[in-house]
N, C-alpha and C positions, 0 to 999 in steps of 0.2 A: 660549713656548718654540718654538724655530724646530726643524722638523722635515725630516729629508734625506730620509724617502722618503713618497713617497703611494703608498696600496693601492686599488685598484678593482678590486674580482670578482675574474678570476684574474690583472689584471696587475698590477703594480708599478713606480710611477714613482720615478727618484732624481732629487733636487734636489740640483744645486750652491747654496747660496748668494754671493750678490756682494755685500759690504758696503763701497759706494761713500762714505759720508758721508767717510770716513778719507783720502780722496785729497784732493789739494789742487786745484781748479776755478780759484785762480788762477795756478796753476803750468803747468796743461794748456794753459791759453788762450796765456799768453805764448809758450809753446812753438810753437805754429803759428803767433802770429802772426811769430816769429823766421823762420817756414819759408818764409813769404807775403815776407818784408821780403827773406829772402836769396836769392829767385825759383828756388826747391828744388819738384818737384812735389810738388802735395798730390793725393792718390786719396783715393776715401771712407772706408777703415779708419783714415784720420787725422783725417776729421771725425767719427768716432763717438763719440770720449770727446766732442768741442765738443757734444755733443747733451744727453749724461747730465751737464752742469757744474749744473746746477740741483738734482739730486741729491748734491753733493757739497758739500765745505764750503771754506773762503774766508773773505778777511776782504771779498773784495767782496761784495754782495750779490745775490740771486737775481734781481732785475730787471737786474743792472749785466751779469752773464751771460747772459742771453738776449739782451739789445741785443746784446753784443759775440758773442753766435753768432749772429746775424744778419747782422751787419756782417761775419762771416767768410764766412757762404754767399754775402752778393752779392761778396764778393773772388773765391770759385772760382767763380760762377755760369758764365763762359763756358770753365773747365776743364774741367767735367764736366756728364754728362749734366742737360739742365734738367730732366726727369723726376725724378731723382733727387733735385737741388737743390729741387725741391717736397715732396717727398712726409718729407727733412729737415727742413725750415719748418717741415711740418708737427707732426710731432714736439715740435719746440721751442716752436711755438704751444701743442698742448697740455698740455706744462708748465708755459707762463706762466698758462694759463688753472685751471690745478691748485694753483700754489702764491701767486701774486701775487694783491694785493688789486686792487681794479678800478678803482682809480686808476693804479697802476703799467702796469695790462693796459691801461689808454686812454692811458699813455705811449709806450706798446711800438706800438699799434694807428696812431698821430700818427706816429714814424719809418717804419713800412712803407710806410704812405699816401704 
C-alpha cells in the first residue's frame, strides 16, 4: 500500500507518487531524437525523461534504452555543460547496472569503451 505522507516526531512529509512504468520509453526517445534530427535545441529538462526510459515500459527493451540514452548524451555532449553530460551518464549507468543482467551491462560497458 503506497502511502502519501510520512510522519517523523513533529514533522510530516507528503509524498507525490510518480508512476512511470505507464509512459511509453519508446515514444519519449523518438521524440528527441526527432528534436536532434530537426537541429531544435535540446536543454537538459529534455534529457530527463531520456534518463528515467528504463523505468518505463516499451516494446524496446531496457538494454536497447540505455544504449540509445547514451547515443543521445554523446549527440548534445558539446550542447551542453560536460559537467552535466557526466553526472547524466552517470544516472543512466546506474540503472543499467540496477536492472540489466551482466551480459547486457558488458554490452553497454564495449559501446562506451
Amino acid at each position: 500500500k503506497m502511502r502519501s505522507q510520512l510522519k517523523e516526531g513533529i514533522n510530516t512529509y507528503h509524498v507525490e507518487a510518480i508512476q512511470l512504468k505507464k509512459r511509453d520509453a519508446d515514444k519519449v526517445l523518438r521524440k528527441l531524437w526527432k528534436k536532434l534530427k530537426d537541429g531544435e535545441k535540446i536543454k537538459k529538462e529534455d534529457l530527463i525523461p531520456v534518463l528515467l526510459t528504463p523505468l518505463m515500459s516499451g516494446k524496446s527493451t531496457v538494454c536497447e534504452r540505455v544504449i540509445q540514452g547514451f547515443r543521445i548524451l554523446k549527440n548534445v555532449q558539446d550542447k551542453l555543460d560536460e559537467e552535466e553530460v557526466k553526472k547524466m551518464q552517470a544516472i543512466l549507468y546506474a540503472f543499467a547496472c540496477k536492472f540489466l543482467k551482466e551480459n547486457e551491462l558488458e554490452k553497454i560497458r564495449r559501446r562506451l569503451a
